[in-house]
C-alpha positions in Angstrom: 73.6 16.6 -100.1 72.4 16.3 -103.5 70.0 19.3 -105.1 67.3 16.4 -105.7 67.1 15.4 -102.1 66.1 18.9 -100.9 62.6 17.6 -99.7 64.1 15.7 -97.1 65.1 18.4 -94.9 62.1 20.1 -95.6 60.0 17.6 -94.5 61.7 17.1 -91.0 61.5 21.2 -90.7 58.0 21.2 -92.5 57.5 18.2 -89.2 58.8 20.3 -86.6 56.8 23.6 -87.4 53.4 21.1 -88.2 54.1 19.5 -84.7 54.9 23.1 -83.3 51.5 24.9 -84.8 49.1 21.6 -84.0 50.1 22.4 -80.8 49.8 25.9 -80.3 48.0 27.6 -83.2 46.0 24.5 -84.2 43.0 27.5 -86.0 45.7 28.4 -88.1 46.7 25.1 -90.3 44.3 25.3 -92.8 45.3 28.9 -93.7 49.0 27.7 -94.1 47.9 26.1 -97.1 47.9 28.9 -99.6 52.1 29.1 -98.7 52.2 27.1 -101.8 51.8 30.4 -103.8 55.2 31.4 -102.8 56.5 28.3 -104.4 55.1 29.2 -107.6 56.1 32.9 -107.1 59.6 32.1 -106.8 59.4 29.2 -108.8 57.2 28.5 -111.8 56.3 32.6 -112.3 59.0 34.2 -111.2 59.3 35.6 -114.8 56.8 37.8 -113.9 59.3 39.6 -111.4 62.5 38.8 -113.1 62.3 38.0 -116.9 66.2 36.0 -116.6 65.9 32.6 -117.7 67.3 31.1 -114.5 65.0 30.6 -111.6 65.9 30.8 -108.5 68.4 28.7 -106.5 67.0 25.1 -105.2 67.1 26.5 -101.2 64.9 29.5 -102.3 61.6 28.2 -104.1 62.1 24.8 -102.5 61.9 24.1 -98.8 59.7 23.5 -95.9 57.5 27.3 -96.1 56.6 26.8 -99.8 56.4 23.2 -100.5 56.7 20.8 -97.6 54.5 22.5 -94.7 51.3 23.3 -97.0 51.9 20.0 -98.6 51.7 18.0 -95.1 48.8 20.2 -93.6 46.6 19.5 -97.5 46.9 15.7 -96.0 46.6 16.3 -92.7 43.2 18.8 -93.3 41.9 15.5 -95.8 42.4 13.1 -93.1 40.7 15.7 -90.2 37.3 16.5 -92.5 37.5 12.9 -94.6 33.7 12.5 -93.9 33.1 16.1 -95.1 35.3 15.8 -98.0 34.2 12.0 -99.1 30.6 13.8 -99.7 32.0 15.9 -102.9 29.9 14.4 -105.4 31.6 13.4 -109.1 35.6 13.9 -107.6 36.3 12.2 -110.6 35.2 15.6 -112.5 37.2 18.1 -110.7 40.2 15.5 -110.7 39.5 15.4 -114.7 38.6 19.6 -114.8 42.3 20.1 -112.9 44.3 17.8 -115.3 43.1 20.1 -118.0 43.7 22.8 -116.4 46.9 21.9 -115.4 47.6 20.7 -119.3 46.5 23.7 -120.4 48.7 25.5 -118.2 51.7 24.0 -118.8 51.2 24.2 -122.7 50.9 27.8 -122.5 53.7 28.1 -120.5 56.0 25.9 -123.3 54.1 28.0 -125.6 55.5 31.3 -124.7 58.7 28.9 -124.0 58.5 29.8 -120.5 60.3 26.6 -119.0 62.4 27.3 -116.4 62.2 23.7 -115.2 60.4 23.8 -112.2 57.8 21.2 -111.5 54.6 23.2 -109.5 51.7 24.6 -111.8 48.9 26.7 -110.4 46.8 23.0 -110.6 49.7 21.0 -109.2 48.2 20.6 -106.0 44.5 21.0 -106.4 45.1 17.6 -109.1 47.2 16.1 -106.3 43.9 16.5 -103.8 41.5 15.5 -106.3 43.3 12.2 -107.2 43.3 11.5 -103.8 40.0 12.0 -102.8 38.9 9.8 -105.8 41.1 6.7 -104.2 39.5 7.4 -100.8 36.4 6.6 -102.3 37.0 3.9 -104.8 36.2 0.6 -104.0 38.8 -1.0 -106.5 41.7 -3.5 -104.0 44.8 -2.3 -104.6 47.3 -4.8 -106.2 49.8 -5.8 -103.7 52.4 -5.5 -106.1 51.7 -1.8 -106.0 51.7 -1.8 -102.5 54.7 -3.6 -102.2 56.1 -1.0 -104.4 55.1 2.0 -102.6 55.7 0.7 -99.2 59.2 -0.7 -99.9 60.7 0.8 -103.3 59.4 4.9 -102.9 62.4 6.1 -101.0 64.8 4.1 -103.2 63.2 5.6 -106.3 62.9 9.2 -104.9 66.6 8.5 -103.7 67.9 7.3 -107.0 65.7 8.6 -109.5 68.6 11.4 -110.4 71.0 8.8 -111.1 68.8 6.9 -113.7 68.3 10.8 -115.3 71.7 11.3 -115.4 72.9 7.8 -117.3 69.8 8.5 -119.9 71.5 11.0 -121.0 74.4 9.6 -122.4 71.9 7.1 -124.4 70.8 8.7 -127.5 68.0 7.1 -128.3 66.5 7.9 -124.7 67.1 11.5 -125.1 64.2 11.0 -128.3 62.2 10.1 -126.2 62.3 11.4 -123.2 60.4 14.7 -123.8 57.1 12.2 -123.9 57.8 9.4 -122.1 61.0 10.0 -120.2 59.5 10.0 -116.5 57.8 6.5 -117.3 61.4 5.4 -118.5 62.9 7.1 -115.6 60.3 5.3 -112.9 60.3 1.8 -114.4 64.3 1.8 -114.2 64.9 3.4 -111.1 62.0 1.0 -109.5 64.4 -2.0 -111.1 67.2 -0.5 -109.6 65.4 -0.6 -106.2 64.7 -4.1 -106.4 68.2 -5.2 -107.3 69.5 -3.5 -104.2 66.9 -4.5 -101.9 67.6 -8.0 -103.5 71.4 -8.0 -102.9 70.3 -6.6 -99.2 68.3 -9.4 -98.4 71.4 -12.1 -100.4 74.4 -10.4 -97.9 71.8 -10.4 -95.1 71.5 -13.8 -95.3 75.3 -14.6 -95.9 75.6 -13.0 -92.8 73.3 -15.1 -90.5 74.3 -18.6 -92.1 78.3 -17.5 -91.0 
């Protein structure tokens, strides 16, 4: 399997133990939350116990413990205490406080050049929750093309995304830009890549039934 597609084991183990400590240990899921620490331990900061320029191998900082299980319990605790939680006044604030935060952080990092590639920050997740929590109480309808797109189109571009990465490499002028903008390059085309084959899908689909 792929490096890039890592979370999908994860999530099926991060599943099995969520299903396993609902059950069981259900006092205990909020408190599996802070597990994300070890991602950025092992991941992000792991300068701080080895000073090698290499993080850790994907299987390591990456998997169900440190990412997938704190990641599914956040939602799961939002969802549980959603009247509690929609009563934060000004989420906008915090979600505005963390992305600063979470600029800040990642400047200072590329500052002391400190980049060992890995994508969780201290504020990764408390941004994630804030953003959230400002759609669960906005008011705004949704476009339905944005719908369609996350409800058909997310795997596809989670799936491919790596592909698109790779080819923009070999394009010059993309590697100029892709320090700034290269993950809205990388999104647009590997969202037009999912079209085209959900598109040829549906065309031998329909071959198919008219034979």
């Amino acid at each position: 399997m792929p490096e890039h597609l890592w979370y999908l084991t994860a999530l099926w183990e991060a599943l099995i133990a969520f299903i396993i400590l609902r059950k069981y240990f259900a006092q205990l899921l909020p408190y599996c939350i802070p597990l994300i620490a070890l991602n950025l331990i092992l991941g992000r900061y792991y300068f701080i116990i080895d000073p090698s320029p290499y993080p850790l191998k994907t299987a390591i900082r990456l998997n169900f413990l440190t990412v997938a299980l704190p990641c599914l319990i956040t939602g799961y605790c939002i969802r549980r205490w959603e009247k509690r939680i929609l009563q934060i006044r000004h989420p906008a604030v915090y979600m505005l406080l963390f992305l600063l935060l979470l600029y800040a952080e990642t400047s200072i990092l590329n500052y002391l050049e400190i980049n060992n590639n890995v994508s969780y920050c201290i504020f990764t997740l408390p941004l994630a929750v804030t953003f959230f929590i400002c759609f669960l109480r906005s008011s705004i309808n949704i476009p339905q093309s944005i719908v369609t797109l996350g409800k058909y189109h997310s795997a596809n571009i989670y799936y491919y995304h790596a592909i698109i990465i790779g080819l923009l490499t070999y394009i010059p002028i993309a590697s100029t830009y892709y320090s700034t903008v290269g993950s809205l390059i990388v999104f647009v085309l590997t969202a037009l890549l999912s079209y085209i084959i959900l598109l040829i899908g549906r065309i031998v689909g329909r071959s198919k039934h008219s034979t």
